[in-house]
C-alpha positions as a printed NumPy array, in Angstrom:
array([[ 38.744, 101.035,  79.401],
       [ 41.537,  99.01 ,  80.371],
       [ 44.635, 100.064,  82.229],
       [ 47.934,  99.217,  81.011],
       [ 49.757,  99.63 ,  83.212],
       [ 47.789,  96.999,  85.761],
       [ 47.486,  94.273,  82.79 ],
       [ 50.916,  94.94 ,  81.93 ],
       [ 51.591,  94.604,  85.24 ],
       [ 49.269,  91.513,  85.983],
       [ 50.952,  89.844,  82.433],
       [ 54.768,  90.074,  83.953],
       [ 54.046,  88.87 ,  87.668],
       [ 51.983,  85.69 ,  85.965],
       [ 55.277,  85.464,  84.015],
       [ 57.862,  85.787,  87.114],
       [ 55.908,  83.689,  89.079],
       [ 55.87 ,  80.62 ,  86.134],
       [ 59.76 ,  81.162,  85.615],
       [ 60.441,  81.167,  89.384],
       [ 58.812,  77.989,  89.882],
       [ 60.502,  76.526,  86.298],
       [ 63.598,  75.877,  88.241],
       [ 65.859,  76.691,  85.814],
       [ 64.244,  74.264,  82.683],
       [ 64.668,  75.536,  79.496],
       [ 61.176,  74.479,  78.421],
       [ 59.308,  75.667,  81.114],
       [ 60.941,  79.2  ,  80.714],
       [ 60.133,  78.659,  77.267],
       [ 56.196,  78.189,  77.682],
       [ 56.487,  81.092,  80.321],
       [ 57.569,  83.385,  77.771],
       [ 55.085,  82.043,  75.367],
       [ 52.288,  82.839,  77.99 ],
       [ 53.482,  86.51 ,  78.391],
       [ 53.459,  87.42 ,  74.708],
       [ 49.74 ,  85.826,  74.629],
       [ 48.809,  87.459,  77.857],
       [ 50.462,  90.977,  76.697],
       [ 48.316,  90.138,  73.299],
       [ 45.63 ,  90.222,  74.616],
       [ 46.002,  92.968,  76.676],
       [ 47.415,  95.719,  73.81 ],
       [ 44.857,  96.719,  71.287],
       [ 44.694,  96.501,  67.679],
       [ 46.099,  99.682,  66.941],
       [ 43.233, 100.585,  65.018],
       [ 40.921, 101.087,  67.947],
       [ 43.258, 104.002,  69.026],
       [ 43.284, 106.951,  67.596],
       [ 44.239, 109.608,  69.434],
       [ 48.48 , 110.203,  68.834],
       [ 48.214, 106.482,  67.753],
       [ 51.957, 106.733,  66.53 ],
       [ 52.842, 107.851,  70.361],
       [ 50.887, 105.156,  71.747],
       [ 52.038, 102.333,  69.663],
       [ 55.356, 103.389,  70.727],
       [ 54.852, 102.705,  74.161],
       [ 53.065,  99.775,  74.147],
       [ 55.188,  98.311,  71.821],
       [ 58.231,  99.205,  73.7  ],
       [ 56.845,  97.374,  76.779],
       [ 56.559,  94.674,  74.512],
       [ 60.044,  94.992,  73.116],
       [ 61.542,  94.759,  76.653],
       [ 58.892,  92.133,  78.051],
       [ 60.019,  90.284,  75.36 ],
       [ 63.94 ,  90.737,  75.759],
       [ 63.573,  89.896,  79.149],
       [ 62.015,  86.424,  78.818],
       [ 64.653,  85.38 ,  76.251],
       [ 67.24 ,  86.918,  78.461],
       [ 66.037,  84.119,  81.097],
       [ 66.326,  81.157,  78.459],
       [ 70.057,  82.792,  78.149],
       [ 70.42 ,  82.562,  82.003],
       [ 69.426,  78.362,  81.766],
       [ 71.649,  78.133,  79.128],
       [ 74.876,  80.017,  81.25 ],
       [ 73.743,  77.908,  84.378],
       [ 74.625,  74.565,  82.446],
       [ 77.867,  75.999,  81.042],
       [ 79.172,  77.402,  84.01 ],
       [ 78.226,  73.703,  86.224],
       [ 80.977,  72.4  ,  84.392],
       [ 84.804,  72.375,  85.75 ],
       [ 86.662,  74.968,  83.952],
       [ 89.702,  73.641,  85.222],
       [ 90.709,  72.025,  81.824],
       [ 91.613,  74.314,  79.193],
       [ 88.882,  72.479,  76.511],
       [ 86.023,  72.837,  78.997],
       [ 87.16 ,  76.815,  79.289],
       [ 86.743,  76.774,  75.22 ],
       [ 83.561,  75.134,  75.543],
       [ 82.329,  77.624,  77.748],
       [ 83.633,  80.461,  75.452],
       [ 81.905,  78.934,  72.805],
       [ 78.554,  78.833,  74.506],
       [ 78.088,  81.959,  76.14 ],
       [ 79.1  ,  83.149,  72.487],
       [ 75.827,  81.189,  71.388],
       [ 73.64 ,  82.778,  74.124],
       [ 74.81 ,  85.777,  73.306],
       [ 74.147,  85.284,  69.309],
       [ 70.699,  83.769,  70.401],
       [ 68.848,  85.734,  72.953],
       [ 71.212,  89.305,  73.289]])
């Protein structure tokens, strides 16, 4: 039987350890996330192969999911803020333009 919670587990640390070493490029973190849905894929079940309190379990495991999930596309956000804020915000139209962007990464990965 396999344990979640070390897959799981196993599935995120590949991740962190891929979007450490990405270096802040937005494709890289990209194909990171990409591996962790596959990885967490493979590792949850089709949820016909559970039966016992199926509805409880597919909560769980889909809530890992949910916030494995969130978390990758909260990184692509990060990238996106890191370019933005590099900029001088000393001119009024670059402070816009940063306005405007973290709007964007908000409206995109939040």
């Amino acid at each position: 039987m396999v344990k979640f919670s070390v897959e799981v587990s196993k599935c995120l640390r590949d991740w962190a350890e891929v979007a450490a070493n990405c270096k802040g490029e937005k494709k890289c973190l990209e194909l990171a996330s990409n591996h962790l849905r596959k990885c967490l894929d493979v590792t949850f079940p089709p949820s016909s192969e559970i039966n016992l309190e199926a509805d409880k379990i597919n909560y769980i495991l889909s809530s890992v999911f949910l916030l494995s999930n969130r978390l990758s596309k909260a990184m692509t956000g990060i990238e996106e803020l890191d370019d933005a804020i590099s900029i001088d915000l000393k001119e009024p139209e670059k402070q816009e333009h940063l306005k405007s962007v973290l709007n964007d990464v908000i409206q995109k990965y939040f």
